[in-house]
C-alpha positions in Angstrom: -5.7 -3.1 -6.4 -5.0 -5.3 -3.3 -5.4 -9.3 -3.5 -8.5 -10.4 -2.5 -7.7 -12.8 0.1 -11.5 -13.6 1.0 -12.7 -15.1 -2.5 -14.4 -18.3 -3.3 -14.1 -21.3 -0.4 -13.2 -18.4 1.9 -15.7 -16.2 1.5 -18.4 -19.7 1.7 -16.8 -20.6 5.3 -16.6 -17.3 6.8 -19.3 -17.2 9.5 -18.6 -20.4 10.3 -14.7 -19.5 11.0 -15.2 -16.8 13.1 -15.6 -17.9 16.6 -16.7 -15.9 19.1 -16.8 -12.9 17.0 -20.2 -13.8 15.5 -21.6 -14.5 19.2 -24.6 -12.7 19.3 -23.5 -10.7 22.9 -20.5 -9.8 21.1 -22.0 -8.4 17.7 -24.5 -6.7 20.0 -22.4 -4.7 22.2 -20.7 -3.6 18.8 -23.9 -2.8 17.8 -25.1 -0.8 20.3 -21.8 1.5 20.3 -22.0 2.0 16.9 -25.9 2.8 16.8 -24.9 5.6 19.5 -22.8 7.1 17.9 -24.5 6.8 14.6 -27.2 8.6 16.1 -30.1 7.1 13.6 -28.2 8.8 10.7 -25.8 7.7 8.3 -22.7 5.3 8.5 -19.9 3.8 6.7 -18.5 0.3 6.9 -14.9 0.1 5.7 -14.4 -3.8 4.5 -18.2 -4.7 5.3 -17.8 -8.6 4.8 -20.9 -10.6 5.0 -22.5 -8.0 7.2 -21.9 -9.5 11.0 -22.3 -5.9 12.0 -23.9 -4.5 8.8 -27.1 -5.9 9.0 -28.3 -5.6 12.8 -26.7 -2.3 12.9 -29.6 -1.7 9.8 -32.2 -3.2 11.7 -31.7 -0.4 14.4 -32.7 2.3 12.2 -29.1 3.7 10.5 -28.7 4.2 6.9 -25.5 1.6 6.0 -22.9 1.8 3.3 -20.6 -0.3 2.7 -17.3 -0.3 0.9 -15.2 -3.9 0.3 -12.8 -5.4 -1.8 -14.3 -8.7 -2.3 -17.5 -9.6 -4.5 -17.6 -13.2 -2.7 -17.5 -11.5 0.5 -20.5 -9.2 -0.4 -22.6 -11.6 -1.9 -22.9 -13.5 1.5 -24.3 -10.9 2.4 -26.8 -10.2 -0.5 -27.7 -13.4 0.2 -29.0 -12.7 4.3 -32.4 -11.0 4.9 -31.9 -7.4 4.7 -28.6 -7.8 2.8 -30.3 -6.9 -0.7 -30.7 -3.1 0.8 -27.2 -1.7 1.8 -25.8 -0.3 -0.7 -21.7 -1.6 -1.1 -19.2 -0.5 -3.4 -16.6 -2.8 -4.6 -13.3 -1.2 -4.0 -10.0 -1.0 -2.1 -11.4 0.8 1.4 -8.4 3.0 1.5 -9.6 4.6 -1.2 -12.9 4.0 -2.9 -15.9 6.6 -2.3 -19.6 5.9 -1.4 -22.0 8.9 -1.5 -20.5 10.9 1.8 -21.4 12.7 3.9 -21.7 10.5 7.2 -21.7 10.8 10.5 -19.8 7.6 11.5 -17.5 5.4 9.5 -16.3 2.4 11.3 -13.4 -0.3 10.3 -13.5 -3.6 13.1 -12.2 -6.8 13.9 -8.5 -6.3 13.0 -9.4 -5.4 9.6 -7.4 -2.0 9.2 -4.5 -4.6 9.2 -5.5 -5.9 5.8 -3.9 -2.8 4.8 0.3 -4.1 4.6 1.7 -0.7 4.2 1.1 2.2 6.5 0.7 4.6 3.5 -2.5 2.5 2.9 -3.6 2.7 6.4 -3.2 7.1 6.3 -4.9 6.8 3.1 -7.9 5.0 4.8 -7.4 7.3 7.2 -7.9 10.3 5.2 -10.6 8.7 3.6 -12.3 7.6 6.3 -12.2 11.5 6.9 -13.4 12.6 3.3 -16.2 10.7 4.1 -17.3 12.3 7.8 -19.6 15.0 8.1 -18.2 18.1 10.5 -18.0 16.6 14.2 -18.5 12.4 12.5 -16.1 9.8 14.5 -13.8 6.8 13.0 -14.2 3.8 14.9 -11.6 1.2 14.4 -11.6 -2.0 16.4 -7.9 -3.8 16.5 -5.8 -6.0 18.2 -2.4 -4.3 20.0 0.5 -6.1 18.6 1.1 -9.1 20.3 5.3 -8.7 20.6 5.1 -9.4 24.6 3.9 -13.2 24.2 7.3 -13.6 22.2 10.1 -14.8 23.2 13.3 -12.9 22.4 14.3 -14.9 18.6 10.9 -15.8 18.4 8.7 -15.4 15.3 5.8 -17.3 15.8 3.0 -17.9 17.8 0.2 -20.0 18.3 -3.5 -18.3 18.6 -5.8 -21.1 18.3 -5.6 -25.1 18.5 -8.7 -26.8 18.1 -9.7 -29.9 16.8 -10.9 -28.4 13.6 -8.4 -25.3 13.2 -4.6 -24.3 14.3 -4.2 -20.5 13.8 -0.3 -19.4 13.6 0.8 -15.7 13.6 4.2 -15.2 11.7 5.7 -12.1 13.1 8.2 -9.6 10.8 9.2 -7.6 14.0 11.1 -4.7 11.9 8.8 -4.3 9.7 5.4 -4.5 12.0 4.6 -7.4 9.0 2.2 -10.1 10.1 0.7 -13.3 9.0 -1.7 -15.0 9.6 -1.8 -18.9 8.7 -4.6 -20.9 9.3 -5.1 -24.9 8.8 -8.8 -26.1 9.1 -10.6 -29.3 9.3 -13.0 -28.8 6.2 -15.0 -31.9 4.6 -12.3 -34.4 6.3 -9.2 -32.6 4.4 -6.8 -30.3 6.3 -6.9 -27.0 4.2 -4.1 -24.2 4.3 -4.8 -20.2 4.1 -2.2 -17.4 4.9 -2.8 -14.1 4.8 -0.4 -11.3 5.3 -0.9 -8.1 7.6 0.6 -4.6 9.2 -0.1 -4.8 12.9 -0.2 -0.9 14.4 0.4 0.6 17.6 -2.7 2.1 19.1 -0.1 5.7 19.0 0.6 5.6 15.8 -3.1 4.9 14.8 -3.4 9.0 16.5 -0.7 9.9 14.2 -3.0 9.1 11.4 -6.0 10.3 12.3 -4.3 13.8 13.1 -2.5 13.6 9.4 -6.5 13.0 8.6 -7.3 16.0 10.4 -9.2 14.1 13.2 -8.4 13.8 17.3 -8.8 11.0 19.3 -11.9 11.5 21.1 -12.4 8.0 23.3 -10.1 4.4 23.4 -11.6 1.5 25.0 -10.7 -2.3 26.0 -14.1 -3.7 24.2 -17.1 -2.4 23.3 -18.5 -2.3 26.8 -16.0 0.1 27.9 -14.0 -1.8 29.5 -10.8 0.5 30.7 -7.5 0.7 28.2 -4.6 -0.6 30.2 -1.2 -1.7 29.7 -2.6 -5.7 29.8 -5.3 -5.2 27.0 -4.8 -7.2 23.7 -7.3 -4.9 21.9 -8.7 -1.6 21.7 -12.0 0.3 20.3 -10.6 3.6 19.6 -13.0 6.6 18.1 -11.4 9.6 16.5 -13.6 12.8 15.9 -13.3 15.1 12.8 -12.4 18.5 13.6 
């Protein structure tokens, strides 16, 4: 079983850490793609969290399920309005099962890179697929490696300075390795997390959905469909299930 990186103190400060991500224009437009393609019926969250998209994703009619590794994580969100009815089974997402089918499972903010080995990210891929009815779409939302901010030699790079947090990514170039390290201003005291991850290319990310018997079907900038370029940082990519 993975470490659970998100337990205790974590898993307490999370909506609070997140930034812009738990803006409520952001978590909408999320939303409202998902909902589409969800089409009132059933869908998957792979690494549900505290239920940022969960829960108003559930208030628009579609039957949620989630699947997450950590307890701490899950009972924030037991403990929201609404969070006491999706079901969520504690588990590695690469691998554990909730009562398929679906018609969408989804995987967002950057989270298919908690998986540090790209056998577990074509497992979650193939389960992701187990889990799709005939003609269901993967949605993963992810950050394109961020190698062209780097100098050549370079290894690390600064993502956010604030007064209360400095966010460093430590880049393993050969080995698409990745962490994370975060120092944040909490109660006075400066405290220290660093979490390790496996950035992936938005290509290779097609390479496993086809292993998964699935083909690309849409890849977006944001949820608001912005354009894929050459200059985006990020990408919403859907895959459909032949």
């Amino acid at each position: 079983m993975p470490e659970d990186w998100f337990a205790g103190p974590v898993a307490e400060r999370y909506d609070a850490t997140i930034g812009e991500w738990g803006d409520p224009a952001v978590v909408g437009a999320a939303v409202d793609f998902l909902a589409e393609l969800a089409g009132g019926r059933g869908a998957l969250e792979l690494g549900i969290g505290t239920g940022r998209i969960a829960l108003p994703l559930a208030a628009r009619g579609v039957r949620v399920h989630g699947i997450d590794l950590s307890p701490d994580m899950v009972a924030q969100l037991r403990a929201k309005p609404g969070g006491q009815e999706i079901p969520v089974t504690i588990g590695d997402f690469a691998t554990a099962k909730a009562n398929a089918p679906f018609s969408l499972v989804y995987l967002v903010f950057n989270t298919i890179n908690n998986l540090t080995a790209q056998d577990a990210q074509v497992a979650c891929f193939e389960n992701a697929a187990a889990h799709l009815e005939p003609g269901g779409c993967f949605v993963v939302e992810v950050g394109v490696p961020g190698l062209r901010s780097l100098p050549p030699g370079a290894t690390l790079r600064a993502f956010d300075v604030s007064d209360t947090h400095i966010g460093v990514d430590e880049y393993d170039v050969a080995n698409q390795g990745l962490v994370s390290h975060h120092l944040t201003l909490v109660e006075g005291e400066w405290v220290r997390l660093s979490i390790p991850f496996r950035s992936v290319w938005p290509s290779e990310l097609d390479l496993m959905a086809r292993i998964a018997g699935m083909r690309r079907r849409e890849r977006w900038s944001d949820w608001n469909r912005e354009p894929f370029t050459s200059e985006s940082t990020r990408h919403v990519s859907v895959w459909e299930k032949a």
